[in-house]
LONU-297386 format. One record per residue (C-alpha): residue number from 1; residue in three letters; chain; x, y, z. Coordinates in steps of 0.001 Angstrom, whole numbers, plus 500000, padded with zeros to 6 digits. Layout:
<pts>
<pt nr="NUM" rest="ALA" kette="A" xx="X" yy="Y" zz="Z"/>
...
</pts>
This chain:
<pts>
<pt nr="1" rest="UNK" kette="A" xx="502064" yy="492232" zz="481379"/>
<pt nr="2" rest="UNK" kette="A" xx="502898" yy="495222" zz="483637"/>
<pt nr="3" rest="UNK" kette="A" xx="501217" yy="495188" zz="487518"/>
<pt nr="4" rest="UNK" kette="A" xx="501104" yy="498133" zz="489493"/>
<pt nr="5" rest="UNK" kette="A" xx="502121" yy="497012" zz="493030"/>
<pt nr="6" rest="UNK" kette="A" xx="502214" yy="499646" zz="496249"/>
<pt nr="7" rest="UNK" kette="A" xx="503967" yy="498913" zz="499029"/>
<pt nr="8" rest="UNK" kette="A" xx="503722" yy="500337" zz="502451"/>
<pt nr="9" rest="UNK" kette="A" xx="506919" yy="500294" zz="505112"/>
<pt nr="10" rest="UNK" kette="A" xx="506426" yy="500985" zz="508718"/>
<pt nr="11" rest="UNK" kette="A" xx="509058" yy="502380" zz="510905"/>
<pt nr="12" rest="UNK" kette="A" xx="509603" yy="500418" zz="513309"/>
<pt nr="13" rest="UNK" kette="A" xx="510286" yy="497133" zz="511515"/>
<pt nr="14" rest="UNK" kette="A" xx="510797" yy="498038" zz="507847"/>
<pt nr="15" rest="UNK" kette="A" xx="508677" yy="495106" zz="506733"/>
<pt nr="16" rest="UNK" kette="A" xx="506821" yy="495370" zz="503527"/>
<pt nr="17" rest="UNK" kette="A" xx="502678" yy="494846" zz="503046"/>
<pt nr="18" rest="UNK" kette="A" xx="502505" yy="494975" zz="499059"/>
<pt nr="19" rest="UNK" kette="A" xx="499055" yy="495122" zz="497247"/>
<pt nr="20" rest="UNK" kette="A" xx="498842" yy="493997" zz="493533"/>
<pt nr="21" rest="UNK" kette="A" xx="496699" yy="496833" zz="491594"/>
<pt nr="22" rest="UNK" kette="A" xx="495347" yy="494459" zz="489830"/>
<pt nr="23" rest="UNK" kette="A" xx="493538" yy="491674" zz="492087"/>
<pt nr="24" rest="UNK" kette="A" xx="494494" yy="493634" zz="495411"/>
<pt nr="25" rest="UNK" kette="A" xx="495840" yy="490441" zz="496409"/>
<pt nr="26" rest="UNK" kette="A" xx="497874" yy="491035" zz="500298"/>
<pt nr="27" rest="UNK" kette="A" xx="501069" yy="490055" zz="499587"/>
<pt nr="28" rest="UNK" kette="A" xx="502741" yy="490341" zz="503031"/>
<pt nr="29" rest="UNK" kette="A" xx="501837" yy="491866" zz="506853"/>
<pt nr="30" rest="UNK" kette="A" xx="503700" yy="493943" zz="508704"/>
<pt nr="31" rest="UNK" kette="A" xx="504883" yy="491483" zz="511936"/>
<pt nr="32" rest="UNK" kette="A" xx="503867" yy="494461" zz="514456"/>
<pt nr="33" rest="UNK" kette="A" xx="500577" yy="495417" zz="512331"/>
<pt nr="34" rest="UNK" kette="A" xx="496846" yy="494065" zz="513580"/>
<pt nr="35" rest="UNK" kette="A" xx="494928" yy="492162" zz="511299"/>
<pt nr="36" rest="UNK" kette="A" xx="492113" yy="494573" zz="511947"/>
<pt nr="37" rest="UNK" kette="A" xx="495109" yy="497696" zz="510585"/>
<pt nr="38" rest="UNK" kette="A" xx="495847" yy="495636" zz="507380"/>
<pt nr="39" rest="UNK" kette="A" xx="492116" yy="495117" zz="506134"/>
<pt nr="40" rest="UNK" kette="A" xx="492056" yy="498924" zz="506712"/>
<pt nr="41" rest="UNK" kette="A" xx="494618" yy="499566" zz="504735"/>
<pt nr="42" rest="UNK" kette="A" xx="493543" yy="496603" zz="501929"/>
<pt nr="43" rest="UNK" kette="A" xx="489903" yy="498765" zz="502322"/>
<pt nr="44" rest="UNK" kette="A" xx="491656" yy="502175" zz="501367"/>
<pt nr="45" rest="UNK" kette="A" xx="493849" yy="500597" zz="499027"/>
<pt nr="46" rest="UNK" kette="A" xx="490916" yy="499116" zz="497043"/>
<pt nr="47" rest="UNK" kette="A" xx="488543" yy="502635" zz="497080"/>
<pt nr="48" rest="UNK" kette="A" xx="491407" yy="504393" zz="495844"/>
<pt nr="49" rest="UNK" kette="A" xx="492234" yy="502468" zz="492736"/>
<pt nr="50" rest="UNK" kette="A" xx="488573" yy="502003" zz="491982"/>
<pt nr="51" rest="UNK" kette="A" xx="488444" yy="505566" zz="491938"/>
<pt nr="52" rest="UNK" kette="A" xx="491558" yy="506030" zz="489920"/>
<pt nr="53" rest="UNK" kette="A" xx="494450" yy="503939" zz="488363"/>
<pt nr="54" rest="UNK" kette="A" xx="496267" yy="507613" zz="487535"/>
<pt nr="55" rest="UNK" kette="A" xx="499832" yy="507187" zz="490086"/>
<pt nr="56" rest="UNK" kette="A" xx="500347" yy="511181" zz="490832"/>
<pt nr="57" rest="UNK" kette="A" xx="496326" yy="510899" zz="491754"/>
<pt nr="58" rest="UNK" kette="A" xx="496459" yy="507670" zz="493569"/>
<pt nr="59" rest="UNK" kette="A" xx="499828" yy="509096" zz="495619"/>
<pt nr="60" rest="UNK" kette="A" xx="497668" yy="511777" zz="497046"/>
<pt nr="61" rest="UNK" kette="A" xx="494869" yy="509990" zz="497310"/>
<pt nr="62" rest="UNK" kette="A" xx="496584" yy="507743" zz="499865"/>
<pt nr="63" rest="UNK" kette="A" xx="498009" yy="510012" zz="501910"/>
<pt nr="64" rest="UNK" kette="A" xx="495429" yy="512074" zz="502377"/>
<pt nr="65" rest="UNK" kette="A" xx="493498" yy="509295" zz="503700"/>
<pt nr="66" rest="UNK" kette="A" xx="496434" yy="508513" zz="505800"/>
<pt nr="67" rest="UNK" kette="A" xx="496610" yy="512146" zz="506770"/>
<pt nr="68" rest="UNK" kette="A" xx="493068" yy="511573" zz="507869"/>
<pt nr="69" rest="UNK" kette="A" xx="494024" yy="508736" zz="510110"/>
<pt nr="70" rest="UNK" kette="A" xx="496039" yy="510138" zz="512311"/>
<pt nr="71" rest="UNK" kette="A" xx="494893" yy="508751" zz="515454"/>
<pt nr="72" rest="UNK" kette="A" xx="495756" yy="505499" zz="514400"/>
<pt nr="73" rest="UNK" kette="A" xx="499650" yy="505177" zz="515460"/>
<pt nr="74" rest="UNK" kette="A" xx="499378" yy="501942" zz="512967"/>
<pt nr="75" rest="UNK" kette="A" xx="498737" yy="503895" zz="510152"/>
<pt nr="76" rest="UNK" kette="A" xx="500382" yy="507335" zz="510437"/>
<pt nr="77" rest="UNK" kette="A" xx="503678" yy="505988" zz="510416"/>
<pt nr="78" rest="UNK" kette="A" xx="503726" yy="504164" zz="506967"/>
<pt nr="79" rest="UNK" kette="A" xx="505250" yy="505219" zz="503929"/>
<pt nr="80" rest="UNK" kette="A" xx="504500" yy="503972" zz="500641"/>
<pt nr="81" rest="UNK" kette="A" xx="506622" yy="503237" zz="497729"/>
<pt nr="82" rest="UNK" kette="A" xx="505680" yy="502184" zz="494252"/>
<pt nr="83" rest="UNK" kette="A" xx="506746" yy="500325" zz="491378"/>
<pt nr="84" rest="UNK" kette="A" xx="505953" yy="498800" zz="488199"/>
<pt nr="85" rest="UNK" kette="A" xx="506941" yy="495131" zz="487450"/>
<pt nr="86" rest="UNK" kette="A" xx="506176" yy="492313" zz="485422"/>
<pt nr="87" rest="UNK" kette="A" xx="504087" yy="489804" zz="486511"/>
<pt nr="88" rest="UNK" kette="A" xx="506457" yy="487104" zz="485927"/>
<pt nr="89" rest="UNK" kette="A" xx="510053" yy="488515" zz="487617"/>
<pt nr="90" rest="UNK" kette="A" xx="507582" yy="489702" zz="490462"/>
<pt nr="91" rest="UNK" kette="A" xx="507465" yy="493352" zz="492847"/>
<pt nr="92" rest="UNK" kette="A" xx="511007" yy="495404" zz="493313"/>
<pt nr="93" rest="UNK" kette="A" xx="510326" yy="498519" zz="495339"/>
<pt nr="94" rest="UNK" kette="A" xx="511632" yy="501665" zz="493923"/>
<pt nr="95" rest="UNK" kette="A" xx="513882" yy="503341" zz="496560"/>
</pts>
């Protein structure tokens, strides 16, 4: 079984918060990242792929909404990264 995972890097400490498309389950936090940033980013996360499970879509989906966030340092520095693993090796991020 394929799952869709996206991961999000920020800047400053290169750690990883990956979200499973299918169960949204929170895989990892960011060390520097407030809970109250990473249910933000869960609550994006889980509009978006309600609204579409279509990658080219969901890329611009999410950073438009993190084009809309601005403000928030926490969020306007991450980048995101897919890939598409099997549910038993687990996530690899595709450089």
């Amino acid at each position: 079984m394929r799952i869709f995972y996206f991961f999000f890097t920020n800047n400053k400490d290169q750690t990883n918060i990956g979200i499973n498309h299918s169960n949204l389950t929170k895989l990892g936090t960011s060390s520097n990242m407030k809970k109250e940033s990473s249910k933000t980013i869960i609550g994006i996360i889980e509009k978006l792929v309600i609204a579409t499970k279509e990658l080219r879509t969901v890329n611009a989906l999410i950073h438009k909404a993190f084009d809309a966030n601005k403000t928030k340092n926490h969020i306007k520095n991450i980048h995101i990264k897919f890939c598409l693993t099997d549910s038993i090796s687990g996530p690899q991020a595709n450089v």
